[in-house]
C-alpha positions as CSV (number, residue, x, y, z in Angstrom):
1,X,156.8,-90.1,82.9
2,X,160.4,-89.3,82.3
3,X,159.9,-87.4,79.2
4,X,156.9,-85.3,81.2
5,X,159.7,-84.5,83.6
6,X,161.5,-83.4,80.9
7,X,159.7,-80.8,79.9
8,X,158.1,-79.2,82.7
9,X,158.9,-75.9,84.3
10,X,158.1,-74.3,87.7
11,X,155.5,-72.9,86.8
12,X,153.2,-73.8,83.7
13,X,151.2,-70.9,83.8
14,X,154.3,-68.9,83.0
15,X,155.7,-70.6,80.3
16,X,156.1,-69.0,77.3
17,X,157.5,-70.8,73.6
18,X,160.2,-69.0,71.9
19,X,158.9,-67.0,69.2
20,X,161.2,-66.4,66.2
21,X,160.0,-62.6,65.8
22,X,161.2,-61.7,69.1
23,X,165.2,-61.2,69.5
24,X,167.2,-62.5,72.4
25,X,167.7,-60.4,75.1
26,X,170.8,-58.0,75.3
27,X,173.8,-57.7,77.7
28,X,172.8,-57.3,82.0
29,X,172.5,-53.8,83.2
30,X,175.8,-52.5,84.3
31,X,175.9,-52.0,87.7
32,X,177.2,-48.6,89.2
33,X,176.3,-47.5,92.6
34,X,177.1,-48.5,95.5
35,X,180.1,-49.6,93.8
36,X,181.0,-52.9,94.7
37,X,183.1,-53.1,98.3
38,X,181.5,-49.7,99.2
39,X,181.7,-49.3,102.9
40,X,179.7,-46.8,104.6
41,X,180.9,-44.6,107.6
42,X,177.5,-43.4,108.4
43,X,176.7,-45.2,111.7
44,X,172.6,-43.8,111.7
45,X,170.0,-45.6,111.2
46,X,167.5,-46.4,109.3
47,X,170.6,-45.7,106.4
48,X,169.1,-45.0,103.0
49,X,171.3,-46.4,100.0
50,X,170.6,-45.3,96.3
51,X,171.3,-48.3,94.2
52,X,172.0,-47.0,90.3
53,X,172.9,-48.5,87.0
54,X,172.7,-48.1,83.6
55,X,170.0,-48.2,81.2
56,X,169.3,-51.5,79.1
57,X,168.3,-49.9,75.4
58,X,164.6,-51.4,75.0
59,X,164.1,-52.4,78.8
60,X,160.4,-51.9,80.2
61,X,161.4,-52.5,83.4
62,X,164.0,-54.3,85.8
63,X,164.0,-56.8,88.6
64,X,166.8,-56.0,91.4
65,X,167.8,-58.5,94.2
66,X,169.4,-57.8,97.4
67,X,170.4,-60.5,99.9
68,X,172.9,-61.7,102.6
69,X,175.0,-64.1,100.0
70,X,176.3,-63.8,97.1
71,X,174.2,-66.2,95.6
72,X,170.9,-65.0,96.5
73,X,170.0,-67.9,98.5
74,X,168.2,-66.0,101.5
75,X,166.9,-63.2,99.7
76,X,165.6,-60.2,101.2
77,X,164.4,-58.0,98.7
78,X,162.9,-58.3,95.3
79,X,161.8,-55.1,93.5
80,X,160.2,-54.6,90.3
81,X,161.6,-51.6,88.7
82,X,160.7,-48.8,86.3
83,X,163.6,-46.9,86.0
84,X,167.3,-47.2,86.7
85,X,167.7,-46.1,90.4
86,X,165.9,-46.4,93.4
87,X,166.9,-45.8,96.9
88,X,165.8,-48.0,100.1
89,X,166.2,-47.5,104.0
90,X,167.8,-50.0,105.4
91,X,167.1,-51.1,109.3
92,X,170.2,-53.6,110.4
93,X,173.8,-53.6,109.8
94,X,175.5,-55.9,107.7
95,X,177.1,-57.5,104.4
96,X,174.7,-57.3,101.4
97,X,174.6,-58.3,97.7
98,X,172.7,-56.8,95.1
99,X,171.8,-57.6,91.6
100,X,169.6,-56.6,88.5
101,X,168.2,-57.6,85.4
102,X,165.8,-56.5,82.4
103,X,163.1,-57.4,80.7
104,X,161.1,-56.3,77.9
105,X,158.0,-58.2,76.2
106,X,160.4,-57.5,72.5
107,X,162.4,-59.9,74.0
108,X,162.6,-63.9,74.4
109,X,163.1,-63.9,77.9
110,X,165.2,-60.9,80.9
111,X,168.7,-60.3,80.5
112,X,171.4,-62.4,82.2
113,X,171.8,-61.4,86.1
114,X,174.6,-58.1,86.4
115,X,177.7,-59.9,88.0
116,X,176.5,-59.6,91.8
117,X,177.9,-56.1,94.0
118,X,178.8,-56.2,97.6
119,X,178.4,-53.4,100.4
120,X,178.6,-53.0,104.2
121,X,176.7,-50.9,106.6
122,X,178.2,-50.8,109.7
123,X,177.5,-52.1,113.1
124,X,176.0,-49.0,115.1
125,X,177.4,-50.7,118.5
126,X,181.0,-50.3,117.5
């Protein structure tokens, strides 16, 4: 029984053996905008923010968290994306962390996670 728990993974269906032909995955994305610590002074909502950063050579696409902690406990957005920007309305004020990574089938398995970016959106009642 131990050595089944040994080898098991979340999710069997998933599970894919390394396969020498394939080469390990390269650096995480770079993160560039918001910039981490941006504030914003617009007090509107819904607030659109355009989340960038730079391409992954050989990506096919990219997975981008954003959530209220740093460590992406209570996340509250997952996207799967095709290129290296997208832009999302936001409804509430508050603290936020974002995050992305790449993946391409040439690959062994995604990138690491980019080093996690903080920004604020203000509270419209102040």
């Amino acid at each position: 029984m131990a050595l089944l728990g040994l080898f098991a993974c979340r999710d069997p269906n998933s599970y894919q053996p390394f396969d020498p032909t394939k080469s390990d995955p390269p650096a995480p994305p770079v993160l560039v905008h918001p910039a981490n610590g941006w504030m914003s002074d617009d007090y509107r909502y819904p607030q659109d923010v355009s989340f960038g950063w730079q391409a992954v050579p050989g990506a096919q696409f990219y997975e981008m968290q954003v959530g209220d902690d740093s460590l992406f406990l209570g996340t509250q957005l997952f996207w799967r994306v095709y290129q290296t920007s997208v832009v999302y309305s936001f409804q509430t004020f508050g603290l936020r962390y974002w995050r992305v990574r790449a993946a391409s089938s040439d690959w062994n398995n995604y990138t690491g996670w980019a080093d996690p970016f903080w920004f604020s959106l203000p509270n419209p009642g102040r």
